[in-house]
C-alpha positions in Angstrom: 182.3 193.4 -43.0 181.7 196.2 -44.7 179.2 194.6 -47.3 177.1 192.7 -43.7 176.4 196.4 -43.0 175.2 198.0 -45.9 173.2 195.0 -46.6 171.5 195.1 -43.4 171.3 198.6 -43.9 169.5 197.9 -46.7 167.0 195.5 -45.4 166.4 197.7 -42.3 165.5 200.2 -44.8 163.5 197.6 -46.7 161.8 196.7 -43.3 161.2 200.4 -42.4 159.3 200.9 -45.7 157.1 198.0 -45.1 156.3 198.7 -41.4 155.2 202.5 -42.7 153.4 200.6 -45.6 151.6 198.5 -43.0 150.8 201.5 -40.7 149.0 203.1 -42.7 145.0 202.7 -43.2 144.1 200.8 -46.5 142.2 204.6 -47.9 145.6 206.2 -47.1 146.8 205.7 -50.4 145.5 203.9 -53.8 145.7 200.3 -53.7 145.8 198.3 -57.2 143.6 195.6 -58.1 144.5 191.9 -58.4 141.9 190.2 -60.0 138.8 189.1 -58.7 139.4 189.2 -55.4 142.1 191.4 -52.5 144.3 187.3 -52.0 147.1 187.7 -54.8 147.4 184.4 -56.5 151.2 183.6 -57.4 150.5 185.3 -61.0 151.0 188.3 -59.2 153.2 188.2 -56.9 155.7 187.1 -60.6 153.7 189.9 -62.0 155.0 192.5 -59.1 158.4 190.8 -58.9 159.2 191.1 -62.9 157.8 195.0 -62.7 159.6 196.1 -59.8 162.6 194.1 -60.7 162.3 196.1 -64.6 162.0 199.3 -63.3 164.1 201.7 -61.9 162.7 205.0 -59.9 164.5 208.2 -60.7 167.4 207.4 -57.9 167.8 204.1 -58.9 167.7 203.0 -55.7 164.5 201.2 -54.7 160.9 201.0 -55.8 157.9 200.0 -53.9 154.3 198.6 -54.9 151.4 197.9 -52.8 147.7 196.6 -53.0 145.5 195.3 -49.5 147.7 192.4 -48.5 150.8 193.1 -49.7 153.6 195.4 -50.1 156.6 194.8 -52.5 160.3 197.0 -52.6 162.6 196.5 -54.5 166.7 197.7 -54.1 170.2 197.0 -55.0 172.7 195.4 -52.9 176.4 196.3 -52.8 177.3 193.6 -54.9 174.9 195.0 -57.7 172.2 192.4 -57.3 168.5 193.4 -57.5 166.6 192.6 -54.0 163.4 192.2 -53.4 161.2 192.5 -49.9 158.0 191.3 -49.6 155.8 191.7 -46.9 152.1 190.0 -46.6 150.5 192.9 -44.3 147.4 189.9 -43.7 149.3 187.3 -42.7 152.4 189.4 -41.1 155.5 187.8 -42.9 158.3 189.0 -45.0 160.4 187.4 -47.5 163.5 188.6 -49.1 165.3 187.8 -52.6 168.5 189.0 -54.2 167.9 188.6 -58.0 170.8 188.5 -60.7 170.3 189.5 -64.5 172.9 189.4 -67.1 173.6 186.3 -69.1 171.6 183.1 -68.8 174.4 181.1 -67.1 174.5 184.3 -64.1 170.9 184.9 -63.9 169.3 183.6 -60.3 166.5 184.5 -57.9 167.6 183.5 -54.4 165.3 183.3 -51.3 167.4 185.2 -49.1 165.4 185.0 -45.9 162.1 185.0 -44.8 160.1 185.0 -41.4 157.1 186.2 -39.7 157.2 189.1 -38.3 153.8 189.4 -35.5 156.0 190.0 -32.7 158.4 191.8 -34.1 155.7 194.4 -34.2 155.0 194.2 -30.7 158.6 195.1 -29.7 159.4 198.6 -28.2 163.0 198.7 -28.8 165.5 196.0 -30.5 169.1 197.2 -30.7 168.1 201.0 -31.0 170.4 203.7 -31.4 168.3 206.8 -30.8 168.6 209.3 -28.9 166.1 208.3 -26.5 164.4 204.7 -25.9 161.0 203.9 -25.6 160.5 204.2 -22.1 162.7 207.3 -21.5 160.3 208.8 -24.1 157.3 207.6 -22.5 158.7 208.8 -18.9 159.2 212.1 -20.7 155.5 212.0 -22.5 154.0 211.3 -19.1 155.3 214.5 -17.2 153.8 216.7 -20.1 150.7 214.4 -19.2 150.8 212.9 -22.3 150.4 209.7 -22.6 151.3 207.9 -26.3 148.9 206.5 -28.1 148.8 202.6 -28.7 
């Protein structure tokens, strides 16, 4: 049980970086280039993948990469494997792997899950644990006469 919740802690976090990464406007931050064109072609997505799966950021805990379509982090699960979010910020979808290195009979690359995620955007609150929800926030914004911006 224990494992379920840090790995969904994980993806949520996973998730969390890729919703920020998709928030923000394509001149907020450097974008590489794919070549000839903003569409990655499957070279790069194995290009991004074998990177990001190589490299380790100072905490050795995750590592993100971006360009105009799509955003790529990278983290390790309890069990040790390497995982692998992907999120196509054109097309709204996100995929997930858990990759395992060591010899050639243990190596893999699982699909772990995938789906698109369009209205999961568009949802206020799904099983939130804040302090305050949504519309107790908004009720709150609205006698200060501020309304939030959408």
């Amino acid at each position: 049980m224990r494992i379920l919740q840090s790995q969904a802690a994980l993806l949520l976090s996973g998730v969390a970086l890729a919703l920020v990464g998709l928030s923000l406007p394509p001149s907020a931050s450097p974008a590489p280039q794919t070549q000839g064109g903003s569409t990655l072609t499957t070279a790069d997505l194995d290009a991004i993948a074998q990177r990001l799966l190589q490299t380790r950021s100072p905490s050795g805990l995750a590592t993100a990469d971006s360009n105009r379509n799509m955003i790529a982090v990278t983290g390790i699960d309890m069990t040790g494997s390497s995982v692998l979010y992907l999120v196509d910020t054109e097309k709204k979808q996100l995929a997930v792997y858990q990759a395992n290195g060591g010899g050639e009979p243990t190596q893999s690359l699982r699909l772990v899950g995938a789906r698109r995620i369009d209205l999961d955007l568009q949802i206020e609150g799904f099983n939130d644990k804040s302090q305050y929800n949504y519309e107790e926030l908004q009720k709150r914004f609205d006698k200060l006469g501020k309304a939030p911006t959408k």
